[in-house]
N, C-alpha and C positions, 0 to 999 in steps of 0.2 A: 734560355730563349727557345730551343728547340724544342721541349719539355710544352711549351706553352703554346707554340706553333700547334705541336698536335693535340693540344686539350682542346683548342678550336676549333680543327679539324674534326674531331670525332664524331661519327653518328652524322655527317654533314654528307650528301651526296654530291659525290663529282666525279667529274667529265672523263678524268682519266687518272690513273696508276698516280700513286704518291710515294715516294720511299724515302724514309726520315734516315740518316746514314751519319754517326758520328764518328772521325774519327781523329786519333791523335799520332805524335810520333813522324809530322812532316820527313822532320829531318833526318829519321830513317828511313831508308828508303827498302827493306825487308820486313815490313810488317805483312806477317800473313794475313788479319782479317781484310785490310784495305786491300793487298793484293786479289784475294780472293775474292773479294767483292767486284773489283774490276773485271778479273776474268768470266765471270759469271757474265756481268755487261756484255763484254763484247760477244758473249755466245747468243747474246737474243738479236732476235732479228729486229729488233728498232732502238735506237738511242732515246735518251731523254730529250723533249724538247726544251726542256729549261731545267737548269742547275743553278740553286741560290748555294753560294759558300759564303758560309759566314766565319770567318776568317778575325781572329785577334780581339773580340767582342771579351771587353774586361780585361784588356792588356790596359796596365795603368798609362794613361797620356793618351791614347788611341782614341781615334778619330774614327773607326771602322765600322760600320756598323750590320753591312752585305755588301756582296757583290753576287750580280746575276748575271750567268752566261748562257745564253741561247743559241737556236737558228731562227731570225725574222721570219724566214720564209717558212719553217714549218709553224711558227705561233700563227702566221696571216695564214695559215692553210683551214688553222682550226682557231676564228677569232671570237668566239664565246667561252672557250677556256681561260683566254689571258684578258681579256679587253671589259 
């Protein structure tokens, strides 16, 4: 699914920063790449305004399909990006 997200994306102009981030190994919680990636996060001076996790996509039985987490107020800051 992610794979196909950014074959979409590709060569498409947009509004702002994309970063495609997969990772595995929840239930540890000392995974370096994921650590690393986080730490790098918090040393930029802006957060993401929106975080799709896609979360259990092809767990057998699962109902899952995304889940999005935002700030409203920064997506209404910028409403040509999401809207």
């Amino acid at each position: 699914m992610l794979a196909a997200v950014m074959e979409k994306l590709t060569d498409k102009p947009l509004p702002c920063a994309v970063d495609f981030v997969a990772f595995n190994g929840e239930e540890y919680f000392g995974v370096p790449g994921q650590l690393g990636y986080l730490d790098a996060l918090r040393a930029e001076t802006s957060l993401p305004d929106l975080v799709i996790n896609v979360d259990g996509v092809g767990h057998r039985g699962s109902r899952n399909v995304g889940q999005p987490h935002g700030d409203r107020g920064r997506a209404d800051a910028h409403p040509g990006r999401y809207y």
